[in-house]
C-alpha positions in Angstrom: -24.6 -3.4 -18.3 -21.4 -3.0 -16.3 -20.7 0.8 -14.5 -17.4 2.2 -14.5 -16.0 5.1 -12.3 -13.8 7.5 -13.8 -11.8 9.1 -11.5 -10.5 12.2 -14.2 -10.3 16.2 -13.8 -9.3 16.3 -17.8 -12.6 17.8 -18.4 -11.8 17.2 -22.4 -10.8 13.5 -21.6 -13.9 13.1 -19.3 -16.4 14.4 -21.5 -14.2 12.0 -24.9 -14.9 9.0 -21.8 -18.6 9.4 -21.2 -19.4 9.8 -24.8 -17.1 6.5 -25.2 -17.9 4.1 -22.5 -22.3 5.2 -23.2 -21.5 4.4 -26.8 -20.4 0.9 -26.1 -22.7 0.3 -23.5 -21.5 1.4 -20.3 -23.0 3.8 -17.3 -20.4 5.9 -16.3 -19.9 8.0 -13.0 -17.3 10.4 -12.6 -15.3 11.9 -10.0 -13.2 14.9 -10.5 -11.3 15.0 -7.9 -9.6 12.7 -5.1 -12.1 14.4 -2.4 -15.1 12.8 -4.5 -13.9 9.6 -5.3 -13.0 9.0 -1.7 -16.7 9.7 -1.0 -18.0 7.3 -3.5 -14.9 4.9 -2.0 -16.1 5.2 1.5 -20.0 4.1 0.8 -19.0 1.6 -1.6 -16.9 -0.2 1.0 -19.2 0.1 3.4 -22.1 -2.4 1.8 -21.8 -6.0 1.3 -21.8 -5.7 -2.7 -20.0 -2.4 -2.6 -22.4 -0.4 -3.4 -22.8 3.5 -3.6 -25.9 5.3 -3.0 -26.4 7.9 -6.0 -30.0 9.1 -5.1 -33.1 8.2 -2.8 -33.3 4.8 -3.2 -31.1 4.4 -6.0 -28.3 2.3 -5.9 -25.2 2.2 -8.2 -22.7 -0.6 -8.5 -18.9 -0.1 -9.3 -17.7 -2.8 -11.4 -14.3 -1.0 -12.5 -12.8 1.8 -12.0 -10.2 4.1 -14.5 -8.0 6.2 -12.2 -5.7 8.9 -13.3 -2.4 9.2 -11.8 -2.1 13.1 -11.4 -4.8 14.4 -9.7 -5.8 18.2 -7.8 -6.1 17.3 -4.5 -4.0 14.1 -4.2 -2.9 11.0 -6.1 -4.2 8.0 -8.0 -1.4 5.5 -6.3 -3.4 6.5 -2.8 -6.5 5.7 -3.9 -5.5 2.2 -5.9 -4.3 1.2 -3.0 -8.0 2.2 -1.2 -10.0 0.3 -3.5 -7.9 -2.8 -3.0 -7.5 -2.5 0.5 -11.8 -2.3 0.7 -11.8 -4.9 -2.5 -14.0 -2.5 -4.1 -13.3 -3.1 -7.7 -10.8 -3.5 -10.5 -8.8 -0.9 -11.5 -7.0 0.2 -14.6 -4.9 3.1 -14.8 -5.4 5.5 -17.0 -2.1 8.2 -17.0 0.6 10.4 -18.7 2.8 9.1 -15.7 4.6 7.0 -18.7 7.8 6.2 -16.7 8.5 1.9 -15.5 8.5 3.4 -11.7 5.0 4.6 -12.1 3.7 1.3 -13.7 5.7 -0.9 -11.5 4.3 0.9 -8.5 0.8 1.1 -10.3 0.7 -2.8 -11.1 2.6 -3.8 -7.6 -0.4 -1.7 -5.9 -2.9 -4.2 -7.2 -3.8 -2.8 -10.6 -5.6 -4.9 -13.3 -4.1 -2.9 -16.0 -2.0 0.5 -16.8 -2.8 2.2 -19.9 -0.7 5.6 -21.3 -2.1 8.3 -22.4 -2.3 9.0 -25.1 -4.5 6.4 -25.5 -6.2 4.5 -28.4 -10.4 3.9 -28.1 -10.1 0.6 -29.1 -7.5 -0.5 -26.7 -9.0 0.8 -23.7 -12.6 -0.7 -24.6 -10.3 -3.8 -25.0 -8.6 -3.9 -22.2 -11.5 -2.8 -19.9 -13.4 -6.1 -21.5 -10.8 -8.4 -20.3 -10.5 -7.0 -16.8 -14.1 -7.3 -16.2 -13.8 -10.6 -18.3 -10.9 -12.0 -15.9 -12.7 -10.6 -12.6 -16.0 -12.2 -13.5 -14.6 -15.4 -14.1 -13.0 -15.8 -11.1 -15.5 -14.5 -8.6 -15.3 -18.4 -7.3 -12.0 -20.3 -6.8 -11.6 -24.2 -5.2 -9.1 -26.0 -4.5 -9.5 -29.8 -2.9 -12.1 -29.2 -0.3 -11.8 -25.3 0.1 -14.1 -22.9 -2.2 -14.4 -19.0 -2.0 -16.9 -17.1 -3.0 -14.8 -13.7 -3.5 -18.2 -12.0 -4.1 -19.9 -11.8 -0.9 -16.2 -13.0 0.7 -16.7 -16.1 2.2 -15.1 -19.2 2.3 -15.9 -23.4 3.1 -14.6 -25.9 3.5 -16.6 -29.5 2.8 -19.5 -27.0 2.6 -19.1 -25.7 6.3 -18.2 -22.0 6.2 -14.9 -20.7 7.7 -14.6 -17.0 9.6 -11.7 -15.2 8.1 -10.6 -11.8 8.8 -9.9 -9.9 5.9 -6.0 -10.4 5.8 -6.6 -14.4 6.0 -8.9 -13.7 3.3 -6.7 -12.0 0.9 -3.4 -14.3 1.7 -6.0 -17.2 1.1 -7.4 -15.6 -1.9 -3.9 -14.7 -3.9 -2.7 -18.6 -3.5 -6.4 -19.7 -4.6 -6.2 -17.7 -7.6 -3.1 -19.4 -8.8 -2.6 -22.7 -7.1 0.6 -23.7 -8.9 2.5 -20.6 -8.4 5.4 -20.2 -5.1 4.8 -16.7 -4.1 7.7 -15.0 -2.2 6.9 -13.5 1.2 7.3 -10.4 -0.8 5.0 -10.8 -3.7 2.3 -11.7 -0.9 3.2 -8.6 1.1 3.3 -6.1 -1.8 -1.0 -7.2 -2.7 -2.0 -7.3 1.4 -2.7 -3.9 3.2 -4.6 -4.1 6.8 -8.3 -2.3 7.3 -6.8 0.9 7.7 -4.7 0.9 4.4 -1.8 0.6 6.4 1.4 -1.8 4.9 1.4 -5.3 6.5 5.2 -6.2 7.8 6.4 -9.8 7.3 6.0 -10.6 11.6 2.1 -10.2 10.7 2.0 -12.0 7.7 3.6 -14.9 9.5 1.0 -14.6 12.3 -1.8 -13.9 10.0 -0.4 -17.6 7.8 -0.6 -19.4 11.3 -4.0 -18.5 12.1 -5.6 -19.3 8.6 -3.6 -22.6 8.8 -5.5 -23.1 11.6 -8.5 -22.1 10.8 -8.7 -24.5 7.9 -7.3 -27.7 9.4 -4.1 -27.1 7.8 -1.5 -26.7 11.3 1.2 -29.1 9.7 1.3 -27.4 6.5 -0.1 -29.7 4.3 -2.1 -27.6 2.1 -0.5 -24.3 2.3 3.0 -25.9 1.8 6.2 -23.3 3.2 8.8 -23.6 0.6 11.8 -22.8 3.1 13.7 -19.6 1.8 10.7 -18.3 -0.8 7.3 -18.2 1.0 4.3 -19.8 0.2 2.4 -22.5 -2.4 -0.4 -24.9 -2.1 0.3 -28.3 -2.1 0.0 -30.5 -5.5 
């Protein structure tokens, strides 16, 4: 049974969620404002399966979140980019903010999905089934020798584990999770965010590419190929 976090103060559109997501089998937290989620945020990051503690001894995972846009006490874009930074999650967004700026900005943030509201109850049970669907299935990606475990974050290569820091990790991880895609210097930048949350410039993603070259026996280039004047691919 997978749990979803609803980060809504609609208390109409909440209470139309829980009965919803419980219906269809789902647990379902919610936080009502961008104070509370950031609590649940800040335990979940802080455990190796992002978990958050709900009670004595009780533990709750997140395995998507819905975010509204418009929030009291701050923004949904803020914390999107939060629970990709930490890795937390996927993350649909679930908004009246209808205009292409807010989904482009939504979807370039890192979001799974961006659904309008109003919304139909079959569409968002949809959708939310292919997220997890899409996130579940890729929890493990190879390529020639390398495989990642994305779950516990973690990656080999010939079965010999390799220390990444996270922004290695998540460079390495985009290419991983579509090997036959070029991905400008741009696209790369526009998914990577430092510990803090903090936009990575273009000097640290070259540094960052140099030192997972490295690390994985790759200092000529031969598996993460540079296509001179778009960015990055791995080799064929």
């Amino acid at each position: 049974m997978s749990n979803i976090l609803l980060i809504e103060d609609n208390e109409a559109i909440i209470m139309g969620l829980e009965y919803l997501f419980t219906n269809n089998g789902y647990n379902v937290r919610v936080a009502r404002s961008a104070y509370q989620a950031k609590e649940i945020l800040d335990n979940a990051k802080d455990t190796e399966k992002y978990r958050t503690l709900i009670g004595a001894g009780d533990v709750w995972n997140i395995d998507i979140v819905i975010l509204d846009v418009m929030l009291p006490d701050g923004d949904g874009f803020s914390l999107c980019r939060k629970i990709k930074a930490d890795d937390i999650a996927p993350v649909i967004f679930l908004t009246a903010k209808d205009e292409e700026k807010d989904v482009v900005m939504g979807l370039e943030l890192g979001a799974d999905d961006y659904v309008i509201k109003p919304f139909r109850n079959m569409e968002l049970l949809s959708r939310i089934k292919n997220v997890l669907r899409r996130n579940r299935s890729g929890n493990e990606l190879t390529f020639a020798d390398l495989k990642m475990d994305v779950d516990i974050r973690k990656l080999y290569k010939a079965d010999n584990e390799v220390k990444l820091t996270k922004l290695e990790f998540e460079i390495l991880k985009i290419l991983l999770q579509n090997p036959k895609k070029v991905f400008t210097r741009e696209e790369i930048l526009s998914h990577i965010w430092d510990s803090a949350g903090n936009f990575v410039n273009d000097n640290t993603l070259t540094v960052t590419m140099k030192r997972l070259r490295d690390k994985i026996g790759d200092k000529e280039g031969n598996i993460i190929v540079t296509v001179r004047g778009v960015g990055y691919r791995l080799s064929d």
